[in-house]
DRENDO-1510 file (C-alpha; in Angstrom, 1 decimal, always signed):
<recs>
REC; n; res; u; v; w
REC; 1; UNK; +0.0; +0.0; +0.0 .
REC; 2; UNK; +1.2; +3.3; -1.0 .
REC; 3; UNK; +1.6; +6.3; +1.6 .
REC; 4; UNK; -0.9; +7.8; +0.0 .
REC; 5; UNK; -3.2; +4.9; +0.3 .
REC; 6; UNK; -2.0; +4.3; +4.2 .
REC; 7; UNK; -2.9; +7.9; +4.8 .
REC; 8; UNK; -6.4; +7.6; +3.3 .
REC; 9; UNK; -7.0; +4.5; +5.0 .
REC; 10; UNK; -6.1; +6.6; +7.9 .
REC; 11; UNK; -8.4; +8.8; +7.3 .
REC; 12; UNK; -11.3; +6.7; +6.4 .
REC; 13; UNK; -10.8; +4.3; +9.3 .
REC; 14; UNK; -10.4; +7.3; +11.9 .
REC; 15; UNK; -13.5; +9.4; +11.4 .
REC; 16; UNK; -16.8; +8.3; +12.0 .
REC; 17; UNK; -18.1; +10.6; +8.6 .
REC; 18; UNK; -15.5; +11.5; +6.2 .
REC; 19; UNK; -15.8; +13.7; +2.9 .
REC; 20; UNK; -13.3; +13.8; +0.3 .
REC; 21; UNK; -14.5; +16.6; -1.9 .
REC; 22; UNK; -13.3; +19.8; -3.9 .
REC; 23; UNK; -13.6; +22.5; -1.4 .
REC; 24; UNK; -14.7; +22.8; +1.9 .
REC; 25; UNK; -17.9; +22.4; +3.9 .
REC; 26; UNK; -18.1; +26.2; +4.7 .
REC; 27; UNK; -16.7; +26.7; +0.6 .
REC; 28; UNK; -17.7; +24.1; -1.8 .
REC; 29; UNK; -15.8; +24.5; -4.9 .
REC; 30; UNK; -18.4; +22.4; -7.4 .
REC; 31; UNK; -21.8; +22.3; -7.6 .
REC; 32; UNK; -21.6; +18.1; -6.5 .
REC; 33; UNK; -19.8; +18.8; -3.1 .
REC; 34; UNK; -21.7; +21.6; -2.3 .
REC; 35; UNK; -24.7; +19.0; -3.2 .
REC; 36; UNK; -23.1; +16.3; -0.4 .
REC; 37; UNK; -23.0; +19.0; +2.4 .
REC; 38; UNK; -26.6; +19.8; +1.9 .
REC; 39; UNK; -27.6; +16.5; +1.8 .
REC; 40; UNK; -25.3; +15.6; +5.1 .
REC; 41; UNK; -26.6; +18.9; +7.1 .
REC; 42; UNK; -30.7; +17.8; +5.7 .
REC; 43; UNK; -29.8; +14.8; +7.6 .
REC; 44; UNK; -29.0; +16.5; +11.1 .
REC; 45; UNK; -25.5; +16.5; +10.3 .
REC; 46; UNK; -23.2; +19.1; +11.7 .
REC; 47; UNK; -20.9; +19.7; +9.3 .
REC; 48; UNK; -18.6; +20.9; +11.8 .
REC; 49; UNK; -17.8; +17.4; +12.7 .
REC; 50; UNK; -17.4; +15.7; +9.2 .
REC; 51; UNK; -13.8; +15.4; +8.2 .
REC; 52; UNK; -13.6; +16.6; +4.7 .
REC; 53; UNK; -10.5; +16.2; +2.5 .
REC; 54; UNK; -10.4; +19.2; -0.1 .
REC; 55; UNK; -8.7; +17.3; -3.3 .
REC; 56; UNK; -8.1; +20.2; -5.2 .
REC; 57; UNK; -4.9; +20.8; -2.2 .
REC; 58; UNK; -3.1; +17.2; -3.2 .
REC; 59; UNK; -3.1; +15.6; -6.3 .
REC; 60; UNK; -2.0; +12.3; -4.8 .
REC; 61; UNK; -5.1; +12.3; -2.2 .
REC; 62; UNK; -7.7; +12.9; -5.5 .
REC; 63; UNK; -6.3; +10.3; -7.7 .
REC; 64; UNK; -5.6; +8.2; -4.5 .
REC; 65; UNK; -9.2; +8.4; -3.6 .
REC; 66; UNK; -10.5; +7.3; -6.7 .
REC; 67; UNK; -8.2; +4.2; -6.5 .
REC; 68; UNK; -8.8; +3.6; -3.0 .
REC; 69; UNK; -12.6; +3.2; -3.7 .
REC; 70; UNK; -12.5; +2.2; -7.3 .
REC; 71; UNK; -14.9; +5.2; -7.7 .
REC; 72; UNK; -13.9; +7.6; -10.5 .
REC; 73; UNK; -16.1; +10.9; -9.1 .
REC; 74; UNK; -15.7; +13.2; -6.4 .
REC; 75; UNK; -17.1; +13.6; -3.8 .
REC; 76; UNK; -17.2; +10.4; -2.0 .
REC; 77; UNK; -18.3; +10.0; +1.6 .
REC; 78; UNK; -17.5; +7.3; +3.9 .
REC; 79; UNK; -19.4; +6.7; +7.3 .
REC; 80; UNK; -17.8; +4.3; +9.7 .
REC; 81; UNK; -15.0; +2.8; +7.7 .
REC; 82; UNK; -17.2; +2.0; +4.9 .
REC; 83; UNK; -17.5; +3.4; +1.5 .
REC; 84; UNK; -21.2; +5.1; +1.1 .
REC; 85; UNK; -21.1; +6.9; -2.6 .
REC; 86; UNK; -21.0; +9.9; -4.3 .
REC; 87; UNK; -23.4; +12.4; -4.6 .
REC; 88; UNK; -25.6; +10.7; -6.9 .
REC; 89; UNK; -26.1; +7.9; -4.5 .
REC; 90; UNK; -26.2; +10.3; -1.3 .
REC; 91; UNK; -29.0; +12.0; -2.8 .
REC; 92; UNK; -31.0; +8.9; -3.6 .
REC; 93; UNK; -30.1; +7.6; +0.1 .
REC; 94; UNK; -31.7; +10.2; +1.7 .
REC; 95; UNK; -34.8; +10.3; -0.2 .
REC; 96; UNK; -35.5; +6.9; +0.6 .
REC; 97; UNK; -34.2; +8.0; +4.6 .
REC; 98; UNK; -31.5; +5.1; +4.0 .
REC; 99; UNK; -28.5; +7.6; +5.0 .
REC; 100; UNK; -30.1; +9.0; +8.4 .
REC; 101; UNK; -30.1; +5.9; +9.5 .
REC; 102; UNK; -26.5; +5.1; +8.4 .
REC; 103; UNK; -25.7; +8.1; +10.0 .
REC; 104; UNK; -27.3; +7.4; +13.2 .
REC; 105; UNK; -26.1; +4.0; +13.3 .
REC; 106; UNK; -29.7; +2.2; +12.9 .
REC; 107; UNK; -29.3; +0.7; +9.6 .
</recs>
């Protein structure tokens, strides 16, 4: 495994919600990761305790993402050590109230 992938891993394994985007949850820098934070805060999510990972600041950490996940979009969000989706699937998780209760631990 590559440092880059160690320090993912890392990442993805230390935080209970992490958010690799383009941006920042106070300054989304695309229209999809500004999409995942709304989605995350219309679940009860403070934002303030999501990890995110802005991309655009390493270029290892965006292509490592992509081959950590075998995923080729950002933004991906993990919850609990496990891989959830991009924005596309976020959006359909929380219409069908599937995220909340990955989030909250129910599901």
């Amino acid at each position: 495994m590559s440092d880059t992938q160690q320090q993912i891993d890392q990442l993805v394994k230390s935080n209970e919600i992490v958010l690799f985007m383009k941006g920042s949850a106070s300054f989304p820098m695309c229209g999809f990761s500004g999409r995942a934070i709304q989605i995350l805060k219309a679940c009860g999510v403070d934002t303030k305790t999501v990890k995110t990972v802005n991309v655009l600041e390493d270029d290892g950490i965006r292509q490592g993402i992509k081959d950590y996940s075998n995923w080729p979009t950002i933004p991906q969000l993990y919850i609990k050590g496990e891989f959830i989706g991009g924005s596309d699937i976020m959006m359909e998780m929380y219409e069908s109230g599937e995220l909340k209760q990955v989030i909250s631990g129910q599901a």
